[in-house]
ZAVEXTI-205864 format. One record per residue (C-alpha): residue in one letter; x, y, z. Coordinates in nm, 3 decimals. Layout:
a / X / Y / Z
...
//
This chain:
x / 0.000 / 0.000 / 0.000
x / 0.157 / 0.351 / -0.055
x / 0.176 / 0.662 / 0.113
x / -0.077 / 0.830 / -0.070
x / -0.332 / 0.566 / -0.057
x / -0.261 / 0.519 / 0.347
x / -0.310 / 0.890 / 0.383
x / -0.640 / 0.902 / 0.192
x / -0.775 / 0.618 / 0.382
x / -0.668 / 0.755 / 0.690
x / -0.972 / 0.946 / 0.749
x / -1.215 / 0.616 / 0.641
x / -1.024 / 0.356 / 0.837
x / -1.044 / 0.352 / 1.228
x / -0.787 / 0.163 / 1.468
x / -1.014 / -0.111 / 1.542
x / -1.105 / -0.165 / 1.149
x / -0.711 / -0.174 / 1.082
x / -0.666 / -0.399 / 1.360
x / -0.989 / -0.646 / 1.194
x / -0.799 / -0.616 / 0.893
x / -0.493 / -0.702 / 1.048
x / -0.607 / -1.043 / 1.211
x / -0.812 / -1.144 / 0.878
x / -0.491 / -1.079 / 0.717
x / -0.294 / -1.319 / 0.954
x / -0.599 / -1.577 / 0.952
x / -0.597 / -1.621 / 0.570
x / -0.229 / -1.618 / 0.468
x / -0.065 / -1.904 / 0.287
x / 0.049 / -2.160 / 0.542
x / 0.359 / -2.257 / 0.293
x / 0.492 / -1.910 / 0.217
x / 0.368 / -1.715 / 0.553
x / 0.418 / -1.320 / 0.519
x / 0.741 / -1.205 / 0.721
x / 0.670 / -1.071 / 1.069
x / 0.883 / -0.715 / 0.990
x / 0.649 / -0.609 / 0.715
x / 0.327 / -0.718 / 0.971
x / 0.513 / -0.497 / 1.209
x / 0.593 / -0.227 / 0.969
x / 0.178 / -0.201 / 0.866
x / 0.112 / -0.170 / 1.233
x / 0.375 / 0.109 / 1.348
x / 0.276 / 0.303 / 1.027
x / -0.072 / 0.310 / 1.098
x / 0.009 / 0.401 / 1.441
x / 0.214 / 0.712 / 1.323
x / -0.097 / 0.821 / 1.098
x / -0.315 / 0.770 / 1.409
x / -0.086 / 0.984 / 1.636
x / -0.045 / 1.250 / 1.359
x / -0.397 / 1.297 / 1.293
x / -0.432 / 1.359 / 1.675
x / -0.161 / 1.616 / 1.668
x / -0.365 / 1.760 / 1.384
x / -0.701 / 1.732 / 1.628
x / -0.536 / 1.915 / 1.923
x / -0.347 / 2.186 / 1.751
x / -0.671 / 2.271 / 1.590
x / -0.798 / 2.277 / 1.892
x / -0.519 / 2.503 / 2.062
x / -0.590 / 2.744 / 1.729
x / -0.966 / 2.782 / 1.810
x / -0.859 / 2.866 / 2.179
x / -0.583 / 3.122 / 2.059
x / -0.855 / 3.247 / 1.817
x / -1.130 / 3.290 / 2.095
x / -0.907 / 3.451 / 2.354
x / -0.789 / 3.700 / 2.121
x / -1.170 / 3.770 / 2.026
x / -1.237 / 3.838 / 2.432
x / -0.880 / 4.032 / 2.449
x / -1.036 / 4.274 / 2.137
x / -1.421 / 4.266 / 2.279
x / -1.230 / 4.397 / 2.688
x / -1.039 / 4.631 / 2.481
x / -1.332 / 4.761 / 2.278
x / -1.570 / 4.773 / 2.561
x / -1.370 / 5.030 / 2.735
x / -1.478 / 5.288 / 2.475
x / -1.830 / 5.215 / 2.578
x / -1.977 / 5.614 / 2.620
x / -1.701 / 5.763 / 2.469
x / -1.669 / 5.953 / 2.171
x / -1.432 / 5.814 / 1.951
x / -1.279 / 5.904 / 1.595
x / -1.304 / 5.634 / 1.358
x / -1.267 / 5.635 / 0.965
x / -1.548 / 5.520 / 0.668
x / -1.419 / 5.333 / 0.431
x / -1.709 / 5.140 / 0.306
x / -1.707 / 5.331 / -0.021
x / -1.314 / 5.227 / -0.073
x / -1.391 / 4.918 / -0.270
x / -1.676 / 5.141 / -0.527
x / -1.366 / 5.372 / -0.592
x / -1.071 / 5.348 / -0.756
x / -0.833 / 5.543 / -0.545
x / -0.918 / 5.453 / -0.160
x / -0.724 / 5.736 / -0.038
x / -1.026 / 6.003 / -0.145
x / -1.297 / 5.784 / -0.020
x / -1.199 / 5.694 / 0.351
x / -1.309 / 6.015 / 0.592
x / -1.304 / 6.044 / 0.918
x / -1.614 / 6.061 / 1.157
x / -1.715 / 6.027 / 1.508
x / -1.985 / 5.912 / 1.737
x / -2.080 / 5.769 / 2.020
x / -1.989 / 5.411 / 2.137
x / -2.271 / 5.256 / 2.220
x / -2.158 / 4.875 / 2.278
x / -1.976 / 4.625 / 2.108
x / -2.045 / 4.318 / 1.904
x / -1.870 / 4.022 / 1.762
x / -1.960 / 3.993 / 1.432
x / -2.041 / 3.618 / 1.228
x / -1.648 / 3.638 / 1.058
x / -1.487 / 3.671 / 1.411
x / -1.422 / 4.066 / 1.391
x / -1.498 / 4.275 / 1.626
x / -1.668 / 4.624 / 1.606
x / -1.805 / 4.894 / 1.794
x / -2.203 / 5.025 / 1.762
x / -2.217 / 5.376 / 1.692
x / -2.578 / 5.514 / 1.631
x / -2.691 / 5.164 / 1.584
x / -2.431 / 5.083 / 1.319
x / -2.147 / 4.843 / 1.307
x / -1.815 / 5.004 / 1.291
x / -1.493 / 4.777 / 1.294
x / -1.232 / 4.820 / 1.556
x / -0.998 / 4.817 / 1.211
x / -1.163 / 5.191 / 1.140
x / -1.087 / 5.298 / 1.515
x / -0.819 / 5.595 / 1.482
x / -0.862 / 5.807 / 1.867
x / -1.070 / 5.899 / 2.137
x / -1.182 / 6.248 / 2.057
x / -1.087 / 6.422 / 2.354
x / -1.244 / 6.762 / 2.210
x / -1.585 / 6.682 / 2.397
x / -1.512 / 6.493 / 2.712
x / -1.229 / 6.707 / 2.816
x / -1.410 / 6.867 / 3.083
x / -1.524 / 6.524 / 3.226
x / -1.186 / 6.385 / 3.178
x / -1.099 / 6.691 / 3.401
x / -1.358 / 6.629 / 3.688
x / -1.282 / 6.274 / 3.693
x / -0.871 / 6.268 / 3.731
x / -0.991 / 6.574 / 3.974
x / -1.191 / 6.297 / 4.199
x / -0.953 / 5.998 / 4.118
x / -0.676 / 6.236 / 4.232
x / -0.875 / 6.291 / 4.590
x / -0.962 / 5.957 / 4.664
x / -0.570 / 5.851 / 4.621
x / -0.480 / 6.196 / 4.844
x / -0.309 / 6.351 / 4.569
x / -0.371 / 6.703 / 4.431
//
């Protein structure tokens, strides 16, 4: 059997169907020219290694999905801090109608008003009920919360008894 026709069977052929194979294969050979115990040996430790590599392929998918998800609720904490603030952000949604993206993208700002995790993994902030991707995010406009940025290190800066 080759490589190539191990490794597409690999996915069709469990351990205990190999192994059925394996003693049907010992049960029927010919008594007068038996098949040499090596190459017996060798079809068992290669299916073995195909087992143990599709497990390695099993649990580093796995560990991906977990590295994916925890860097989804890394971006969602970091995004949710801009919850109530006003943030600068750009619009590119007309970049891909035009042929020079440079002219299309402005900037805007709004609100945040939460944040969601969108169906392709991304996530975004809602401002005025619209999905806006943390991609777009370019800085906290500090033009209209300056005064309650003021009053706030003000109160922070009494309850720690500095002035």
């Amino acid at each position: 059997m080759s490589t190539s026709s191990t490794a597409s069977l690999s996915s069709e052929i469990s351990m205990e169907n190999f192994l059925t194979l394996f003693v049907t294969q010992l049960q029927n050979q010919n008594p007068l020219d038996p098949t040499d115990n090596t190459e017996f040996m060798s079809q068992l430790a290669q299916f073995s290694t195909l087992e143990q590599a599709q497990q390695q392929t099993e649990y580093l998918s796995d560990i991906s999905s977990i590295g994916s998800a925890s860097l989804q609720l890394d971006q969602i904490s970091l995004a949710s801090a801009f919850i109530g603030k006003t943030i600068k952000y750009s619009d590119d949604s007309d970049s891909s109608d035009s042929s020079d993206s440079s002219s299309s993208s402005e900037t805007l700002s709004g609100v945040v008003e939460g944040v969601k995790l969108e169906e392709d993994g991304t996530v975004s902030f809602i401002i005025d009920g619209e999905s806006v991707s943390i991609s777009n995010f370019i800085e906290v406009d500090n033009t209209t919360t300056s005064s309650g940025s003021a009053a706030s290190s003000n109160i922070l800066s009494k309850l720690f008894g500095k002035k």
